[in-house]
N, CA, C and O of each residue as an XYZ file, in Angstrom:
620
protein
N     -46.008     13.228    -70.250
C     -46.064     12.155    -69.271
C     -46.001     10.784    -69.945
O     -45.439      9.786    -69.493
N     -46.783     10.913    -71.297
C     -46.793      9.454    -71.596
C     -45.017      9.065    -72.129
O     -44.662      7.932    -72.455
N     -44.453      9.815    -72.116
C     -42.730      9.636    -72.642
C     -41.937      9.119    -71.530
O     -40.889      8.496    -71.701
N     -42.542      9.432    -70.166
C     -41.921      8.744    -68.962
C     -42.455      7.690    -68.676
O     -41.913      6.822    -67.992
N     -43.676      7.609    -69.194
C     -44.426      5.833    -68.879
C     -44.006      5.062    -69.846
O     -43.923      3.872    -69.542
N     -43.747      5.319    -70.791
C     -42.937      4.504    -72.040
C     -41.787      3.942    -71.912
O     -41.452      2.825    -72.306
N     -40.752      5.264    -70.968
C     -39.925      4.951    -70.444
C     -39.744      3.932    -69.474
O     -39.046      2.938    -69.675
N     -40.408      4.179    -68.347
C     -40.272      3.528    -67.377
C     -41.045      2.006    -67.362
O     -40.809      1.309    -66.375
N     -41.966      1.450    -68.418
C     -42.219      0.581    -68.742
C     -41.039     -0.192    -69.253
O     -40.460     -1.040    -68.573
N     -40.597      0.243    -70.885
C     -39.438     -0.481    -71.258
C     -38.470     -0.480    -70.120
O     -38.220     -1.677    -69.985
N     -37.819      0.139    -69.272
C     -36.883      0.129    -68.683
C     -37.000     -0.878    -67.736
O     -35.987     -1.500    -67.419
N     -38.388     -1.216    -67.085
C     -38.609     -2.604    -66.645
C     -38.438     -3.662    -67.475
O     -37.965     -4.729    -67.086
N     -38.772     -3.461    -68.542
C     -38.566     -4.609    -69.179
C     -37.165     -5.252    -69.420
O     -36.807     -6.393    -69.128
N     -36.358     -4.115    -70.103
C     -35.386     -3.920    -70.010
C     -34.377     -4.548    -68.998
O     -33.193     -4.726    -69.286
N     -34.879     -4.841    -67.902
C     -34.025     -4.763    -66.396
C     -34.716     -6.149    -66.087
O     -34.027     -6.672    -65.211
N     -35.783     -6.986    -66.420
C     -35.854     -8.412    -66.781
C     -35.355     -9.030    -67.593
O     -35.227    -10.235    -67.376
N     -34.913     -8.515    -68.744
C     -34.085     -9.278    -69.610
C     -32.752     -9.325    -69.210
O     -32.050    -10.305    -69.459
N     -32.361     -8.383    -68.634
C     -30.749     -8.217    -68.006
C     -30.918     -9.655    -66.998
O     -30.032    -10.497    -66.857
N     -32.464     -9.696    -66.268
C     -31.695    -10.675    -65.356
C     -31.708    -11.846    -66.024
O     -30.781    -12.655    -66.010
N     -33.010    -12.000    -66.775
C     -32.640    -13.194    -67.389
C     -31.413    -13.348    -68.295
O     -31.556    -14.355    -68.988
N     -30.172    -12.667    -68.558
C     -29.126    -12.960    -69.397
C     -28.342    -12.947    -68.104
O     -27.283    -13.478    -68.438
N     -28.261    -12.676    -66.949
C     -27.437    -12.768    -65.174
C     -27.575    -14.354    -65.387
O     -26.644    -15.112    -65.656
N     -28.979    -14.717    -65.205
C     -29.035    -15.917    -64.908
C     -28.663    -17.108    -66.002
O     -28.315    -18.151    -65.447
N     -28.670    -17.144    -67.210
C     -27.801    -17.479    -67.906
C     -26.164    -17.927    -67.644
O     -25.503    -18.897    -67.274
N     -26.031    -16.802    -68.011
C     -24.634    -16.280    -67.302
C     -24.149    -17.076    -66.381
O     -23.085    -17.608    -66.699
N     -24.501    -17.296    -65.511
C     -24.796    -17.732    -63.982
C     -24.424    -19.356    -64.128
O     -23.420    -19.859    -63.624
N     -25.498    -20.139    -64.974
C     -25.395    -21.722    -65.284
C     -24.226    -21.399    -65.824
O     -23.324    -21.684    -65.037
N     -23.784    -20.871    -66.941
C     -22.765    -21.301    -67.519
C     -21.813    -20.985    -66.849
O     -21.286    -22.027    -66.459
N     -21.176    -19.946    -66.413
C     -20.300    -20.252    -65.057
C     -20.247    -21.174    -63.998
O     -19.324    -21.180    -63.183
N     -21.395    -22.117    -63.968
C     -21.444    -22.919    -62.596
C     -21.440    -22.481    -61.638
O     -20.875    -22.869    -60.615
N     -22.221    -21.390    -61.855
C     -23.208    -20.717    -60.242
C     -24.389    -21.094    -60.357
O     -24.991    -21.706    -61.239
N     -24.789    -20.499    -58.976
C     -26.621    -20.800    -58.736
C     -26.800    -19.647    -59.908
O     -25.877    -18.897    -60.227
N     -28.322    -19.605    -60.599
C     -28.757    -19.063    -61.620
C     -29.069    -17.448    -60.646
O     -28.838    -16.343    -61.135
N     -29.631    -17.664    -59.209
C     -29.800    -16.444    -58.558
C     -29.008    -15.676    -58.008
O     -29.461    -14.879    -57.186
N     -27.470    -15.697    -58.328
C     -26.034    -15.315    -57.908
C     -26.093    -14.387    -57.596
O     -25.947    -13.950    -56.454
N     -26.412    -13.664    -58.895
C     -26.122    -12.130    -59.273
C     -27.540    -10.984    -58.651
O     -27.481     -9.768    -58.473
N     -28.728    -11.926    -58.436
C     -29.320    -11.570    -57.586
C     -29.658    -11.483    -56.032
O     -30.408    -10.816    -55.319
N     -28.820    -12.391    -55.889
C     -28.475    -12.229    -54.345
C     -26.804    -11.257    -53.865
O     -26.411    -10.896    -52.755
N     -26.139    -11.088    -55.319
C     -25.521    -10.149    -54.883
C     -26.125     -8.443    -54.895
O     -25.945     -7.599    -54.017
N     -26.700     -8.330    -55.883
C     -27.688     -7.369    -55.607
C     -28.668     -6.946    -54.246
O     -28.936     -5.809    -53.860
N     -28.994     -7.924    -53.810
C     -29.486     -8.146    -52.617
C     -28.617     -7.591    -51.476
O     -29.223     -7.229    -50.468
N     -27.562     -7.501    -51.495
C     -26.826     -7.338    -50.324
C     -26.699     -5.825    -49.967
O     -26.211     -5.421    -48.912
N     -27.157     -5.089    -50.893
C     -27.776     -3.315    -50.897
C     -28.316     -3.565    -49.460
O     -28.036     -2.967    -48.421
N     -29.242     -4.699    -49.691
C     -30.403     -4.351    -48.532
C     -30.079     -5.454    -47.239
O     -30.515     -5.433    -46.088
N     -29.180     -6.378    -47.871
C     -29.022     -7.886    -46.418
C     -27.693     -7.327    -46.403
O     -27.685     -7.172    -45.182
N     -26.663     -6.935    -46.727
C     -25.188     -6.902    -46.706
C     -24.867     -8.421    -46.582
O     -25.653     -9.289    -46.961
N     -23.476     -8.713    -45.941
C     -23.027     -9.475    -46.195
C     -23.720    -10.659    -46.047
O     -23.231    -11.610    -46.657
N     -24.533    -10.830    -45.529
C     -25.334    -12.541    -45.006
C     -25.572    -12.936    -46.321
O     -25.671    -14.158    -46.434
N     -25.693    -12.309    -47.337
C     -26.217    -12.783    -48.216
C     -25.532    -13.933    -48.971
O     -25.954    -14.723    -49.817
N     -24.428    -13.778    -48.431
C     -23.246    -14.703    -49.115
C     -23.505    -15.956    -48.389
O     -22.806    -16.844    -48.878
N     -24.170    -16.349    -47.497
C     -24.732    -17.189    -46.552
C     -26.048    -17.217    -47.166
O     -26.553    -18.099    -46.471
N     -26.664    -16.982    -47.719
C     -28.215    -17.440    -48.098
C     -28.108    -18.114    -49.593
O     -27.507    -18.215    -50.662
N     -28.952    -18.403    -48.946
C     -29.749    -19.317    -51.216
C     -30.754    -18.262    -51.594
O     -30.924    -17.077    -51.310
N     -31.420    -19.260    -52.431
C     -32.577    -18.116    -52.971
C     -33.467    -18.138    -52.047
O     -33.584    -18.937    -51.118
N     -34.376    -16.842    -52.442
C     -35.343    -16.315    -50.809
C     -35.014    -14.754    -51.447
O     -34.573    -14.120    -52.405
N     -35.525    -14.702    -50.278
C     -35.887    -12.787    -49.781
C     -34.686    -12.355    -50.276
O     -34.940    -11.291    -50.840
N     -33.280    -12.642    -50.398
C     -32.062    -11.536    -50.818
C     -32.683    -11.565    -51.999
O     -33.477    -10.687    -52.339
N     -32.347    -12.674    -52.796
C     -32.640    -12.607    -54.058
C     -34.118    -12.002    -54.619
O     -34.111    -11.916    -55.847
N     -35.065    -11.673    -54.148
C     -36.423    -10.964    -54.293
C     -35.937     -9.715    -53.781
O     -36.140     -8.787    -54.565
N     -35.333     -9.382    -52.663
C     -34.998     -7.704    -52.726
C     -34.379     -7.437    -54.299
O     -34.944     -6.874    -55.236
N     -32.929     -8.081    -54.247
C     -31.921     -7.619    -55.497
C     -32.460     -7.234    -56.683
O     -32.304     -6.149    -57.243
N     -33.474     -8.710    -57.251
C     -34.223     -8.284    -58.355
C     -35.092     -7.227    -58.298
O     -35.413     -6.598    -59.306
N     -35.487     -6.988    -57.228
C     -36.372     -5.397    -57.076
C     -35.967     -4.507    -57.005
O     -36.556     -3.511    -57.425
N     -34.653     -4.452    -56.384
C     -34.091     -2.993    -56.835
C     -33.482     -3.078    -58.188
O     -32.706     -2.168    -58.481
N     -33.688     -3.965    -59.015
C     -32.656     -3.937    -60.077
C     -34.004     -3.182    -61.141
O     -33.857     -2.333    -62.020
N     -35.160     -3.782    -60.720
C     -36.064     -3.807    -61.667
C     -36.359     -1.983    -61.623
O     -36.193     -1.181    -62.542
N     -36.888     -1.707    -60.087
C     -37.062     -0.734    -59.768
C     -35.342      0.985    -60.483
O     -35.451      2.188    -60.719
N     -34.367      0.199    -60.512
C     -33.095      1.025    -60.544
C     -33.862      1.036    -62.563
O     -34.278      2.075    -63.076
N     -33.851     -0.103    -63.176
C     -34.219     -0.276    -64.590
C     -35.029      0.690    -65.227
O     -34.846      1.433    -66.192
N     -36.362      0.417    -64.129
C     -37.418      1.495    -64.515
C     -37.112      2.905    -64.404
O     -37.289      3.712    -65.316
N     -36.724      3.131    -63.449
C     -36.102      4.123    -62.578
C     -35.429      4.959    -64.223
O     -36.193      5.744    -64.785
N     -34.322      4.753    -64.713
C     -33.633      5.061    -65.601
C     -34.398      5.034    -66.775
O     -34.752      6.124    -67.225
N     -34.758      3.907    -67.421
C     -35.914      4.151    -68.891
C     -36.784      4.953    -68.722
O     -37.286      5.257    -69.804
N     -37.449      5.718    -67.469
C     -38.089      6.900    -66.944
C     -37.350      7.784    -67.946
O     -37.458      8.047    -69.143
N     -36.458      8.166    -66.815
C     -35.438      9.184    -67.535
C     -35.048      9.106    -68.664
O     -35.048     10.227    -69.172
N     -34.615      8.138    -69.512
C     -34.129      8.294    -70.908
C     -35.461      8.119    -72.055
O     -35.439      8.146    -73.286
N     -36.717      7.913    -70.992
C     -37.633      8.179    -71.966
C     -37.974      9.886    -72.647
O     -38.255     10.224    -73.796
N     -37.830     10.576    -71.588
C     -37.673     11.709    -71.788
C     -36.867     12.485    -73.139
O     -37.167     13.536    -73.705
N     -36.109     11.845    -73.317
C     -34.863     12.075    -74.189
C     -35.059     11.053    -76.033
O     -35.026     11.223    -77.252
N     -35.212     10.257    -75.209
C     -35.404      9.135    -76.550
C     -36.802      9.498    -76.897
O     -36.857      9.678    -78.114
N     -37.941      9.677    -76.334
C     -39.280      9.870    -76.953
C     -39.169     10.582    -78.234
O     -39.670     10.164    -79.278
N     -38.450     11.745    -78.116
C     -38.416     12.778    -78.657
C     -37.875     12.586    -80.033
O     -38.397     13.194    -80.967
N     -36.758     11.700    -80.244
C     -36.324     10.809    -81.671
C     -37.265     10.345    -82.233
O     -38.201      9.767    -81.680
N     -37.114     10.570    -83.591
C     -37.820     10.100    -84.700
C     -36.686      9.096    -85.870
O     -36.967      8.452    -86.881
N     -35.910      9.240    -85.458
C     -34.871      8.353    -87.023
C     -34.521      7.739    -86.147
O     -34.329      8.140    -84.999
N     -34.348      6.356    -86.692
C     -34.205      4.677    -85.530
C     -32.830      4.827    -85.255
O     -32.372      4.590    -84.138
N     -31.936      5.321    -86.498
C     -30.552      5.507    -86.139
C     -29.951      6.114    -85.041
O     -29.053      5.707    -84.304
N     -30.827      7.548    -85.048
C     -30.774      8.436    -83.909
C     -30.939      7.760    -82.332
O     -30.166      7.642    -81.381
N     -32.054      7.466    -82.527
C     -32.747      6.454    -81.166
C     -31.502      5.461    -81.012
O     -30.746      5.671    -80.063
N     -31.273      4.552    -81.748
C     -30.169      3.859    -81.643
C     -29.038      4.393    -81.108
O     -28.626      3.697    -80.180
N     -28.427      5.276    -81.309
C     -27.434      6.294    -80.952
C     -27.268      6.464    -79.524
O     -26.306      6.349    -78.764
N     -28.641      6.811    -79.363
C     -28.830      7.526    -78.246
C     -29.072      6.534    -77.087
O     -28.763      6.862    -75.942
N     -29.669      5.214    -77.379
C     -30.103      4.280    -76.356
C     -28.465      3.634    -76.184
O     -28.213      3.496    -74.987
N     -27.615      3.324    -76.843
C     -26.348      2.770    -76.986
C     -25.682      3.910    -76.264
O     -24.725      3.513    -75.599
N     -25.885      5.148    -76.196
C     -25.035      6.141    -75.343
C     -25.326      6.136    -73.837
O     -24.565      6.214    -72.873
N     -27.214      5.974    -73.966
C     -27.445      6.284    -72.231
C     -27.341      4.551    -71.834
O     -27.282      4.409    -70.613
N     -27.316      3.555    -72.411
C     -27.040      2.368    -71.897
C     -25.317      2.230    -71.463
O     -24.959      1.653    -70.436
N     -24.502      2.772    -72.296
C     -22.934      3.294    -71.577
C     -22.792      4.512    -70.188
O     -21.986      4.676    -69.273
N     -23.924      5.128    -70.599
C     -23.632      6.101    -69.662
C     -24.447      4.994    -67.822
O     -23.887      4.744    -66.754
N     -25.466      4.761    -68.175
C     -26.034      4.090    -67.175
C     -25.290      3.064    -66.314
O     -25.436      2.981    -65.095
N     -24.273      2.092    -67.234
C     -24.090      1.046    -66.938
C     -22.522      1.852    -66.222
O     -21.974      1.182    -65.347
N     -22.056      2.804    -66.476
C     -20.910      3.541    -65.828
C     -21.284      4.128    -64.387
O     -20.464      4.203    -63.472
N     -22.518      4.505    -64.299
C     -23.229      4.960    -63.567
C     -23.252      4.058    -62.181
O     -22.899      4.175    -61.007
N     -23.898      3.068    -63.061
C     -23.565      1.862    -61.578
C     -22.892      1.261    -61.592
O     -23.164      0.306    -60.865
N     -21.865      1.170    -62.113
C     -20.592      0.462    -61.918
C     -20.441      1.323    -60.784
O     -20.990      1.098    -59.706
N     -19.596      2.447    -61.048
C     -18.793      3.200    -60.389
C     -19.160      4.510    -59.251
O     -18.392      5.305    -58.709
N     -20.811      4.345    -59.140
C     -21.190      5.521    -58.444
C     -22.171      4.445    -57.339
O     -21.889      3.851    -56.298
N     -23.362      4.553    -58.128
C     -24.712      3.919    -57.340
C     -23.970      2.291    -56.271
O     -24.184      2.294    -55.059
N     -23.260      1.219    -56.831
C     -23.550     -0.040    -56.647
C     -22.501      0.312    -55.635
O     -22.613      0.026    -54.443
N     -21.431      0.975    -56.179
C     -20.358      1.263    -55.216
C     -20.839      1.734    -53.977
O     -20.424      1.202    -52.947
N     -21.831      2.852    -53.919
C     -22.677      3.378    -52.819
C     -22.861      2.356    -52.020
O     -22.317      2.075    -50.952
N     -23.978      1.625    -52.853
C     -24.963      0.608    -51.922
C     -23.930     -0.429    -50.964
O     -24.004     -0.650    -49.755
N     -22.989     -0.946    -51.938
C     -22.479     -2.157    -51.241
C     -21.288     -1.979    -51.971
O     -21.410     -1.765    -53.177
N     -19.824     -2.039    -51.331
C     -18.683     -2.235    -52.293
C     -18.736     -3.845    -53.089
O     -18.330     -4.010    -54.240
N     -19.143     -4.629    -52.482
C     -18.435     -6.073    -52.704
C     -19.638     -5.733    -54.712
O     -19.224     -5.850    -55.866
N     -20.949     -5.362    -54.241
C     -21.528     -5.201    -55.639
C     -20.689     -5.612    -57.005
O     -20.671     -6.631    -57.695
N     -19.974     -4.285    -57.072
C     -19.166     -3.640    -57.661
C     -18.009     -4.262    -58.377
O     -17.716     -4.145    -59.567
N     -17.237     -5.132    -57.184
C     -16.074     -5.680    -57.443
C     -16.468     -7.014    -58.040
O     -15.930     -7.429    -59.067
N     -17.578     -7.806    -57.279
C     -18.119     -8.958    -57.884
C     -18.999     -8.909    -59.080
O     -19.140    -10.050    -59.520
N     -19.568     -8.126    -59.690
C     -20.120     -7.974    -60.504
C     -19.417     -8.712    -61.977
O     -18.341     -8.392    -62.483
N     -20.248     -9.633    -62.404
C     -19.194    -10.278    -63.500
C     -19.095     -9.293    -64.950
O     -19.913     -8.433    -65.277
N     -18.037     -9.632    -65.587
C     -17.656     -8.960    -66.411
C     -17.270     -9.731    -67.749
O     -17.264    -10.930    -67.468
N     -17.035     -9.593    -68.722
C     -17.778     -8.834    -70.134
C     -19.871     -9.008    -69.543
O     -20.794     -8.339    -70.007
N     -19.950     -9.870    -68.689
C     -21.362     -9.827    -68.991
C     -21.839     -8.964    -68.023
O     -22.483     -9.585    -67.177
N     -21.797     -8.164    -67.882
C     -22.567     -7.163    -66.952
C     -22.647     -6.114    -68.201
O     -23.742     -5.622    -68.475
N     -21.398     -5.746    -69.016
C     -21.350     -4.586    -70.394
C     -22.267     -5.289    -71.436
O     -22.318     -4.467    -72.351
N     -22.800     -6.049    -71.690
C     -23.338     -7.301    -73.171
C     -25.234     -6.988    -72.335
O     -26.276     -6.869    -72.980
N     -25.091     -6.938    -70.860
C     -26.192     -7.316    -70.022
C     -26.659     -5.211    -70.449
O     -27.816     -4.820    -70.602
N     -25.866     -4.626    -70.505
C     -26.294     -3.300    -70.797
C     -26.665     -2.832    -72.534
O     -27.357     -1.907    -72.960
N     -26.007     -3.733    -73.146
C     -26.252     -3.208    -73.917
C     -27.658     -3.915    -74.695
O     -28.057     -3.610    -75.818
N     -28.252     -4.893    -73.807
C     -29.528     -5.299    -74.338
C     -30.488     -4.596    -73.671
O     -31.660     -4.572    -74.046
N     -29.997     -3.905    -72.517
C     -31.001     -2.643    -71.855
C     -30.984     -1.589    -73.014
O     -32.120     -1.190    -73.271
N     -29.965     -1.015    -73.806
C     -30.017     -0.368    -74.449
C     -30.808     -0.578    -76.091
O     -31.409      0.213    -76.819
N     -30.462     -2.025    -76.214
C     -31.523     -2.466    -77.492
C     -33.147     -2.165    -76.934
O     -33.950     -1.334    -77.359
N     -33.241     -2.788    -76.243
C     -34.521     -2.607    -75.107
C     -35.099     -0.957    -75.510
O     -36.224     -0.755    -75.968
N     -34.124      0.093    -75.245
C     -34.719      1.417    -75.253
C     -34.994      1.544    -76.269
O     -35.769      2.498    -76.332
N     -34.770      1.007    -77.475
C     -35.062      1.334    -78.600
C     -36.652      1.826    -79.044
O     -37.118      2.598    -79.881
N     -37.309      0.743    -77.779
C     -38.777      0.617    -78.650
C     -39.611      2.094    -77.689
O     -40.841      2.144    -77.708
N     -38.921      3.037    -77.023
C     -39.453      3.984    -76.173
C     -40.250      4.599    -77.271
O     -41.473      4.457    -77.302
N     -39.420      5.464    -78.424
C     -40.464      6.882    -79.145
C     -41.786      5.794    -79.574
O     -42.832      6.132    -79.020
N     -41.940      4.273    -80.663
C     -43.134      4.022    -80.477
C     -44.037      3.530    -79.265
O     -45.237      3.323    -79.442
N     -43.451      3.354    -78.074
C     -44.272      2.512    -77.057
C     -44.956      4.243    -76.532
O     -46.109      4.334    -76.111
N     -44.168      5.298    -76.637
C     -44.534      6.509    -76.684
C     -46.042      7.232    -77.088
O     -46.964      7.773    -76.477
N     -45.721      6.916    -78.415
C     -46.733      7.255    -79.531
C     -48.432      6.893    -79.321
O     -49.517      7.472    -79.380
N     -47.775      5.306    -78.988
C     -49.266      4.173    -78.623
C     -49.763      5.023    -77.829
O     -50.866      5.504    -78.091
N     -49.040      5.412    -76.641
C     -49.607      5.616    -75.368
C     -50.432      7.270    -75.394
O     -51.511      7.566    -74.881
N     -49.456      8.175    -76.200
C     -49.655      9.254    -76.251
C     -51.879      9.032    -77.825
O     -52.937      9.659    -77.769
N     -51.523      8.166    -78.561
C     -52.666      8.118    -78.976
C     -54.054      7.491    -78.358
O     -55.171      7.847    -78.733
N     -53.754      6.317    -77.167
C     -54.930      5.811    -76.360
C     -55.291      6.556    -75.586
O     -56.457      6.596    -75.192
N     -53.886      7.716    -74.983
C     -54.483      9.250    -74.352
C     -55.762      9.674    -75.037
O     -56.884      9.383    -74.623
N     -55.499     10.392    -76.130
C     -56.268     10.821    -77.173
C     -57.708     10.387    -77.188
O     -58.804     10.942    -77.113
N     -57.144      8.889    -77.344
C     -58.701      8.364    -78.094
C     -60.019      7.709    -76.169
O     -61.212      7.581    -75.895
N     -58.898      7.568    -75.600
C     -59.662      7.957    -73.963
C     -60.309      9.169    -73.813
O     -61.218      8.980    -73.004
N     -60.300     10.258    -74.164
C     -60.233     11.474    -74.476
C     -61.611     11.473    -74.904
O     -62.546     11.879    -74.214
N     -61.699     11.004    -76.062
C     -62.904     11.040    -76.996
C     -62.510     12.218    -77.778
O     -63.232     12.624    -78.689
């Protein structure tokens, strides 16, 4: 269990740093900084959202983004816990951060909302994954911690 809380911790984290590199992104394009979160948003407002500022779209979007983040570092905690050589881990977080970010490109975002998908900016949405994937890196020790305060809770 503690390999899915490891997970799903970093993977939040993970999925805040993505937005904070969206919002980046965002100024330097000469958009609002909450763009990419109010396109996210439209899962849950559909199109109005293209009609709103920041507010409630943009607080859904980032929540499912955070929630989709965790959601996944769950799962690849499972997998990555289990690595012990950083190279390996590396390997492996750089594979499920390709596999993930294919994932919602072309399956999940497409689901939720087409426009997602098509608007979704690009090289930075792939650069925005692969710091989710640096991110996984720290799963087998955030693992370890957790699996030893088990322990020492324990007595």
């Amino acid at each position: 269990m503690h390999l899915v809380l490891a997970g799903g911790e970093t993977g939040v984290l993970g999925a805040l740093l993505m937005m904070i590199w969206f919002a980046l992104d965002s100024l330097v394009e000469r958009q609002q900084w909450w763009a990419i979160l109010n396109l996210w948003g439209s899962a849950i407002y559909g199109d109005a959202v293209f009609r709103m500022g920041l507010g409630k779209a943009s607080l859904a979007g980032g929540a499912l983004h955070v929630f989709l983040g965790g959601l996944a570092g769950a799962g690849s905690g499972l997998v990555l816990g289990r690595l012990r050589r950083f190279s390996r881990v590396l390997l492996a977080a750089l594979l499920f951060g390709a596999l993930w970010y294919g994932m919602l490109q072309y399956g999940v975002l497409r689901w939720l909302h087409p426009l997602i998908e098509r608007m979704t900016p690009q090289p930075a949405t792939l650069l925005a994954h692969l710091l989710y994937a640096a991110m996984l890196t720290r799963i087998p020790a955030r693992g370890l911690r957790l699996a030893e305060q088990e322990r020492t809770a324990r007595g």
